[in-house]
C-alpha positions as semicolon CSV with decimal commas, in nm:
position;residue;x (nm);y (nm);z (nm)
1;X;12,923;8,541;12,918
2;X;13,053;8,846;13,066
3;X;13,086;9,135;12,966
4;X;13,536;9,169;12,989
5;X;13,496;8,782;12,834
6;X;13,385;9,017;12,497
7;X;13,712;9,141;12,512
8;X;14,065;8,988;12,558
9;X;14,256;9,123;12,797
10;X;14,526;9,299;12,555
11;X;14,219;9,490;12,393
12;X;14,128;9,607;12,726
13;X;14,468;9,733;12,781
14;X;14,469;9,868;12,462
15;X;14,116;10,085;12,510
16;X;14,221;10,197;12,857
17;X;14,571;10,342;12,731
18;X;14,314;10,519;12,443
19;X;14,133;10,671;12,799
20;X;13,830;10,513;12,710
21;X;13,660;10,520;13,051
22;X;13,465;10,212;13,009
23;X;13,737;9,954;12,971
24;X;13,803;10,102;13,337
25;X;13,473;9,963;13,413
26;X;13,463;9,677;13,275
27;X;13,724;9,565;13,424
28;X;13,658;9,722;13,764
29;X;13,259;9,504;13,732
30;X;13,471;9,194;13,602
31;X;13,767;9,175;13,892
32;X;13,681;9,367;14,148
33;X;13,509;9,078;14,344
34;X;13,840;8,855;14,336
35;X;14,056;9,158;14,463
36;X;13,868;9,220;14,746
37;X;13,855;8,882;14,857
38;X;14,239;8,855;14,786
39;X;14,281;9,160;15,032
40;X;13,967;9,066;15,282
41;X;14,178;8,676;15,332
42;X;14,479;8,936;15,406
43;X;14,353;9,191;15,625
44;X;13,995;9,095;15,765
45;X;13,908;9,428;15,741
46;X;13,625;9,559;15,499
47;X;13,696;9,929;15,498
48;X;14,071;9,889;15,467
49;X;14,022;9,589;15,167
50;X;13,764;9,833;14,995
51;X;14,027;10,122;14,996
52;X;14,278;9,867;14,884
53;X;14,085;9,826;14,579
54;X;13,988;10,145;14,510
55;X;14,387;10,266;14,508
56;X;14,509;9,941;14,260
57;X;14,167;10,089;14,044
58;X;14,316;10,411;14,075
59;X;14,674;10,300;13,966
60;X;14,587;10,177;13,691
61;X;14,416;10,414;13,549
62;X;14,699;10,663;13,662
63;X;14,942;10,434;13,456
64;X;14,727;10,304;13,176
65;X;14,984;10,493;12,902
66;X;15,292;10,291;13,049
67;X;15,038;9,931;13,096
68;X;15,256;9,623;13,026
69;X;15,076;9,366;13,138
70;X;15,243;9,016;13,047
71;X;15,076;8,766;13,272
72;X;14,703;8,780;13,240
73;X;14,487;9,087;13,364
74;X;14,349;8,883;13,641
75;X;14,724;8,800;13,751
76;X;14,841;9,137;13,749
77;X;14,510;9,270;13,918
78;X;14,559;9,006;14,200
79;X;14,945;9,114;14,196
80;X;14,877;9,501;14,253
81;X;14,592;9,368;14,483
82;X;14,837;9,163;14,709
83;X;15,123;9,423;14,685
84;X;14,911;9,679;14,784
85;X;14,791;9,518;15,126
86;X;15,179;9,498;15,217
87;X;15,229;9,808;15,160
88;X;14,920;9,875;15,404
89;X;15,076;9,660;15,624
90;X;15,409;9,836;15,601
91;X;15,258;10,167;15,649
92;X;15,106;10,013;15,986
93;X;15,389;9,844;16,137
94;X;15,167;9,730;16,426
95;X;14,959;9,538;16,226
96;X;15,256;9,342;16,132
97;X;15,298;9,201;16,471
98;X;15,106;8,907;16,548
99;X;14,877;8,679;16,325
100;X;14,805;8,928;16,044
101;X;15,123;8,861;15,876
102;X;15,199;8,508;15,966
103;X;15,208;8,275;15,683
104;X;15,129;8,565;15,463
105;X;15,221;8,340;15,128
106;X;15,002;8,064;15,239
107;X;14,701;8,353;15,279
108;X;14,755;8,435;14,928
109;X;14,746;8,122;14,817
110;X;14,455;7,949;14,969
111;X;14,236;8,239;14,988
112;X;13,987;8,071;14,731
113;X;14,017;7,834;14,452
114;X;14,042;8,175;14,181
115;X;14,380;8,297;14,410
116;X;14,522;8,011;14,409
117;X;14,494;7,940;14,071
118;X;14,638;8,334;13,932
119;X;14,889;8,245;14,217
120;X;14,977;7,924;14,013
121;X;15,036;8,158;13,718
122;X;15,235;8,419;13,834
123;X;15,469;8,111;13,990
124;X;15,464;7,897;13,643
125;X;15,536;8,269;13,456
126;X;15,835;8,348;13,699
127;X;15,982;8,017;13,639
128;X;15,986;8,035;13,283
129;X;16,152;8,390;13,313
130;X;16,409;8,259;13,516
131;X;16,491;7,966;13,293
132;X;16,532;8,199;13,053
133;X;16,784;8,374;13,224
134;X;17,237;8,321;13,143
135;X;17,349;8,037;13,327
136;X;17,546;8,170;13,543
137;X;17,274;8,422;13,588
138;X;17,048;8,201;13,678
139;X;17,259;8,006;13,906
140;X;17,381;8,311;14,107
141;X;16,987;8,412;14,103
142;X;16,882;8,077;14,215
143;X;17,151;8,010;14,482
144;X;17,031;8,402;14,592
145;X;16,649;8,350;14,602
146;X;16,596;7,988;14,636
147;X;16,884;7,899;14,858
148;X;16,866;8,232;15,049
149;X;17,268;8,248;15,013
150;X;17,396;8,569;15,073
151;X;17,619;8,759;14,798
152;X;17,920;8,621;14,971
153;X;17,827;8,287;15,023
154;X;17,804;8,301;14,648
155;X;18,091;8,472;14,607
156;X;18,298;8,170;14,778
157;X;18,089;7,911;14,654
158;X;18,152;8,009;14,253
159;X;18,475;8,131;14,292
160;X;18,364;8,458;14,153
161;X;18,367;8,846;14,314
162;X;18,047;8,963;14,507
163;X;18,036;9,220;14,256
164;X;17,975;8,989;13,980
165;X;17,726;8,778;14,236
166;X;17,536;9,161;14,269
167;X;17,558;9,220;13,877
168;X;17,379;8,860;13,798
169;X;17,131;8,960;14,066
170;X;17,053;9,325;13,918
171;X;17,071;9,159;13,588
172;X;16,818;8,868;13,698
173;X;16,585;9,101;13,871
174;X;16,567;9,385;13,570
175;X;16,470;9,104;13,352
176;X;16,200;8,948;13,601
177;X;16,078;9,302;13,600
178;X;16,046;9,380;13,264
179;X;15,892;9,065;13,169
180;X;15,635;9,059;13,451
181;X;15,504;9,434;13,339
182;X;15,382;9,489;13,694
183;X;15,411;9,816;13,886
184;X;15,513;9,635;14,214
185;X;15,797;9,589;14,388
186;X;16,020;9,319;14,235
187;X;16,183;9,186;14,570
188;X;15,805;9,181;14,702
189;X;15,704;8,960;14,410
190;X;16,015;8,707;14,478
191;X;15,993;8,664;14,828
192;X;15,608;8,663;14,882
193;X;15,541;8,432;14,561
194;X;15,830;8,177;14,547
């Protein structure tokens, strides 16, 4: 057994927002392994994948007052991870060009059996959000994200205003957020893991 396994992963939360130093480590000796080969699938590059770590490490102990974590720890590790090597990749535009970022979704997802399966749950969490959502929430959201209609398209197609089609997406997407507890871009989340 390890040693996070002693501890579940809302007690770890729990001891980190208390700054207890060692739940940072125990999680860090626990995940730290899967994150890097999340980001090393990604980028191919050790340095860059080690700094990658080190700055979700560093987030989260930055935020561990304001930790919400609602999918598991491993989820929302692998989440910060995989945000966090777009935003590299944003910051270096010219990495973007060429096979780094093609079929960046299927790199997350069959980076190793692990990946794929916290990608698995962040999917099967997002679509229970979603069918939680309104229905005409939900349908606007869907038509948005799934269908990749734009807000008029919607517009026409529901006989409604585009300002109500951008109010059910705001709505949608605040929701998504706040149940997903992670500090990541929202729109990254949706179009990377759907």
């Amino acid at each position: 057994m390890t040693t996070a396994k002693k501890y579940t992963d809302v007690e770890l939360v729990e001891r980190l927002q208390q700054n207890e130093e060692g739940a940072l480590t125990i999680i860090y000796k626990e995940y730290w392994e899967i994150m890097y080969l999340a980001a090393y699938n990604l980028v191919k590059d050790r340095s860059v994948c080690e700094d990658i770590v080190q700055e979700v490490f560093i987030s989260l102990w930055q935020r561990r007052a304001k930790l919400q974590i609602k999918v598991s720890l491993k989820s929302y590790l692998y989440t910060s991870t995989v945000y966090k090597v777009y935003d590299h990749f944003s910051k270096n535009k010219k990495m973007l060009q060429g096979e780094l970022f093609d079929n960046f979704e299927n790199k997350i997802e069959t980076s190793n059996p692990e990946t794929k399966l916290m990608h698995e749950e962040l999917i099967h969490h997002l679509d229970s959000i979603i069918d939680t959502l309104p229905d005409k929430c939900k349908e606007v959201y869907k038509l948005s994200r799934e269908n990749m209609l734009s807000n008029k398209e919607i517009a026409e197609q529901l006989n409604i205003s585009q300002r109500t089609v951008e109010g059910h997406i705001s709505k949608a997407l605040k929701i998504l957020k706040e149940s997903l507890g992670v500090a990541v871009s929202i729109e990254f989340i949706i179009y990377f893991f759907r």
